[in-house]
C-alpha positions as CSV (number, residue, x, y, z in Angstrom):
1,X,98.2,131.9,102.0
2,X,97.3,134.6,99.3
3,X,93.7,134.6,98.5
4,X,92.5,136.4,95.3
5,X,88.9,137.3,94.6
6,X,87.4,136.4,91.6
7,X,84.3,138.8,92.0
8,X,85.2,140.6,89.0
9,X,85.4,137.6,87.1
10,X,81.2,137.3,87.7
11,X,80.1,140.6,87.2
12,X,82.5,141.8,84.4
13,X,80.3,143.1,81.5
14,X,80.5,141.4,78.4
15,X,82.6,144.2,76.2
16,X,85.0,144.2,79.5
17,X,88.3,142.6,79.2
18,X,87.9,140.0,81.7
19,X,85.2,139.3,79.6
20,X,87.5,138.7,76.4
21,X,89.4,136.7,78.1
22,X,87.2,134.4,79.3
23,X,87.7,130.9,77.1
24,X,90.6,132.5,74.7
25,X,93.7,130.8,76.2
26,X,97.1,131.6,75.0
27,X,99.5,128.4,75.6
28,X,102.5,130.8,73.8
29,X,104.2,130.4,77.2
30,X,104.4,134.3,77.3
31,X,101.2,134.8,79.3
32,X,101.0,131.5,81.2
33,X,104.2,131.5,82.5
34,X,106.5,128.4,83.6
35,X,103.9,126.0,85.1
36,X,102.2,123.2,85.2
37,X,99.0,122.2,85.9
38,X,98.6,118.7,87.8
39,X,95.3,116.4,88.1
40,X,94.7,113.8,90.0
41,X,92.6,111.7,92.9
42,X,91.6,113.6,95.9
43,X,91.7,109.4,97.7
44,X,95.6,109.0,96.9
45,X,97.0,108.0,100.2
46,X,100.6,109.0,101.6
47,X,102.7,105.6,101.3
48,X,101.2,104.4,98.1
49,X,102.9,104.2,94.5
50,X,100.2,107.0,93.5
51,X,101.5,109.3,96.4
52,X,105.0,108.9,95.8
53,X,104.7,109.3,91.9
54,X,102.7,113.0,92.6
55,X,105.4,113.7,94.8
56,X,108.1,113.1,92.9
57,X,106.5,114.8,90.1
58,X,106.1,118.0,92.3
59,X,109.7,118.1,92.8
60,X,111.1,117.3,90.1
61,X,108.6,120.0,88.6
62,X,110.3,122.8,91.2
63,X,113.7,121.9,90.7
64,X,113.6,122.6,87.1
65,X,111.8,126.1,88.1
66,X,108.4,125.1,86.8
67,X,105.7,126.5,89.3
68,X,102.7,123.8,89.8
69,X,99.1,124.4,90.0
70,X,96.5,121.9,91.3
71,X,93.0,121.7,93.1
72,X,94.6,122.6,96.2
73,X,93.0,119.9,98.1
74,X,94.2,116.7,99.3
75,X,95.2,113.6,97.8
76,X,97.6,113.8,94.8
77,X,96.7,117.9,95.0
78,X,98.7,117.5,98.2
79,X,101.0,114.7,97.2
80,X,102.8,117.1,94.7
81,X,102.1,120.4,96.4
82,X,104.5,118.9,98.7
83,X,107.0,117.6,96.6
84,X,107.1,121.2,94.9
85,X,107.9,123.2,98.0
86,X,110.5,120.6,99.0
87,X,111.9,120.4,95.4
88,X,112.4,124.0,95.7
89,X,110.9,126.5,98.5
90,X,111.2,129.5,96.0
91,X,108.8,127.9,93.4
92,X,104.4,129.0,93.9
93,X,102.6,126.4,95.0
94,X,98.7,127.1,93.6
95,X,96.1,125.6,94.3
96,X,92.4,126.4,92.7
97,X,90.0,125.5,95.4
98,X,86.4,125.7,95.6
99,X,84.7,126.9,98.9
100,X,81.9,125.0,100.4
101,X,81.9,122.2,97.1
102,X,83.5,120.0,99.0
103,X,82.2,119.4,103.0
104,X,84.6,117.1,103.9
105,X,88.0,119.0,102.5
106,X,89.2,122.1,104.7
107,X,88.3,125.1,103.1
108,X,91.6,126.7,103.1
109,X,93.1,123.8,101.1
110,X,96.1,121.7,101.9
111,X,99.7,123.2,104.1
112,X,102.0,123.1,101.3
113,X,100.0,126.2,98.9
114,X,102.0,129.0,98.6
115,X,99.1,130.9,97.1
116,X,95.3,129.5,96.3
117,X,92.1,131.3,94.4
118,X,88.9,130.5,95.3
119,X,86.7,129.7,91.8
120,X,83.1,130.4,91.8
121,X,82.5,126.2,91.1
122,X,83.7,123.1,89.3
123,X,83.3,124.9,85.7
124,X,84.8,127.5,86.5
125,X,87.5,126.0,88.5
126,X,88.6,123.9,85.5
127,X,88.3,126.7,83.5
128,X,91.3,128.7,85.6
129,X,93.0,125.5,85.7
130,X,93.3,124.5,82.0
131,X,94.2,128.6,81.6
132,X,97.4,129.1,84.2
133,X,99.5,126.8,81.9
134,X,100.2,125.4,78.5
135,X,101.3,122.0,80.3
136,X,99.2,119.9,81.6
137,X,99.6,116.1,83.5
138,X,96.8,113.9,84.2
139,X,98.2,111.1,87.6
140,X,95.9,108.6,87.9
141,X,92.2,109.9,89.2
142,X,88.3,109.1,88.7
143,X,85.4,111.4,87.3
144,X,86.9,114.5,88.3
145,X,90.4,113.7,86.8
146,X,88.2,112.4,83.8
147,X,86.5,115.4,82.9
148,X,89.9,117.8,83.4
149,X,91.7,116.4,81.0
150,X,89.3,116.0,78.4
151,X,89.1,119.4,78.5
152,X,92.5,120.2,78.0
153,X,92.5,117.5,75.2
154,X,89.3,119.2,73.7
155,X,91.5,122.7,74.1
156,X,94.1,121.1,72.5
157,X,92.6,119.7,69.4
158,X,91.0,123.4,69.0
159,X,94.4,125.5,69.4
160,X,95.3,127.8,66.7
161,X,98.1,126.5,64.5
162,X,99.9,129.5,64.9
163,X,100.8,129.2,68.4
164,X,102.5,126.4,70.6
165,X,100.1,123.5,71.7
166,X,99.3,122.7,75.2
167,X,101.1,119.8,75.9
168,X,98.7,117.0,77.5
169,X,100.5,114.3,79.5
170,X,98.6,111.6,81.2
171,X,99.9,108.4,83.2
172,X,99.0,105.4,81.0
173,X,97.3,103.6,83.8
174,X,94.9,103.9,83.8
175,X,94.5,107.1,81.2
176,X,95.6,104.8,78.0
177,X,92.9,102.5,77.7
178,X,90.3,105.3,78.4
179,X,91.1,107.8,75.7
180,X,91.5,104.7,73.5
181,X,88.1,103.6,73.7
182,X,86.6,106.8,73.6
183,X,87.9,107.8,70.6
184,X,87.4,104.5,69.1
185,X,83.9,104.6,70.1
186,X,83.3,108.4,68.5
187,X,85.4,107.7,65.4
188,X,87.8,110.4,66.4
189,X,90.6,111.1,63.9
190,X,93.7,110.4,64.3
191,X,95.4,113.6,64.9
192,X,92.7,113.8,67.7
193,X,93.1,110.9,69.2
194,X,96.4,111.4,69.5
195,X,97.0,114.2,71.4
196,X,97.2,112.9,74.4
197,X,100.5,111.8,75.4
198,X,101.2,108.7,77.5
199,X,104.0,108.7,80.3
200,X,104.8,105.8,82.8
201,X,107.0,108.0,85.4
202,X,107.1,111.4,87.0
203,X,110.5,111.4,85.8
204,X,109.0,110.8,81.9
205,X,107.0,113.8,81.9
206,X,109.0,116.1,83.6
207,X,112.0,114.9,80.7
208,X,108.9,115.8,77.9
209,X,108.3,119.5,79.5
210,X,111.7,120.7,80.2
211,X,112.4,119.8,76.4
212,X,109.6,121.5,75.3
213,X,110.0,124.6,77.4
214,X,113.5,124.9,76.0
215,X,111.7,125.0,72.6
216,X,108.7,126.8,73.2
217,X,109.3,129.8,75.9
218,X,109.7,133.6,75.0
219,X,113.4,132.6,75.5
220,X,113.9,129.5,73.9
């Protein structure tokens, strides 16, 4: 595994550029590069419908040349970690881990990385996380999975006009009912509250990014 401090990232002054860079995301597809970010349940357990789907995802993800990036941990993190380096053996495998947050995951996060990077806590983690990639899938998960992707929704909704969108994918179940209510319940518009994108298959969302990526990327 490749670990890469983020020391600089706490002490960089605030005319620095790793201070400019910090919260300004470009989703152009230039800087981000071909990945995807993945969230899900650290509980999913091998041999369940949830496992399989975050595996097939990973795959499918790799064999179109999309690298993946997750929490690096177990669960679905692993699930489709390990479907990526099966799809394709080439592809990175990231995972964005937090040392010492978590006392009963290993710290080195699960066998299937490629590459991980410790973040200096759960803010900051999320923040690397919604900044490695302009697309972004939600498999079904709890609090932490919760507060992920509304930030990338929140991202979203606040993305210049000028430049692509990130493109926010989340299973429908249970991720449907939830953004429903909550922007019922604070009157969102509807060009918020639609944002989100709801898939029923690994095999859905991959279909939505490759068609995207053929739209979007530097190369069309």
């Amino acid at each position: 595994l490749v670990r890469e401090a983020m020391a600089s990232y706490a002490t960089a002054p605030s005319d620095s550029p790793s201070a400019a860079r910090v919260g300004v995301v470009d989703y152009s597809g230039s800087g981000s590069g071909k990945a995807v970010a993945v969230y899900g349940w650290s509980g999913t357990q091998p041999g369940t419908s949830q496992w399989d789907q975050a595996e097939t995802l990973g795959r499918l993800l790799a064999q179109q040349g999309f690298s993946v990036i997750s929490g690096g941990y177990c669960g679905t993190m692993e699930a489709v970690s390990k479907g990526a380096r099966e799809g394709n053996p080439e592809v990175r495998v990231e995972g964005i881990l937090v040392p010492g947050q978590f006392p009963d995951r290993a710290t080195v996060g699960n066998r299937f990385l490629t590459h991980s990077t410790d973040a200096m806590g759960m803010v900051h983690r999320m923040e690397l996380l919604s900044s490695r990639s302009r697309y972004f899938v939600a498999l079904p998960g709890t609090l932490g999975t919760l507060a992920e992707l509304v930030l990338v929704w929140m991202l979203g909704v606040l993305h210049p006009s000028s430049r692509p969108p990130p493109v926010v994918l989340a299973f429908r179940e249970p991720w449907q009912r939830v953004i429903q209510d909550l922007s019922s319940t604070l009157r969102l518009p509807a060009s918020h509250a639609n944002f989100v994108r709801f898939v029923d298959t690994a095999e859905e969302a991959v279909m939505v990014i490759v068609e995207d990526w053929k739209v979007a990327s530097p190369s069309g």
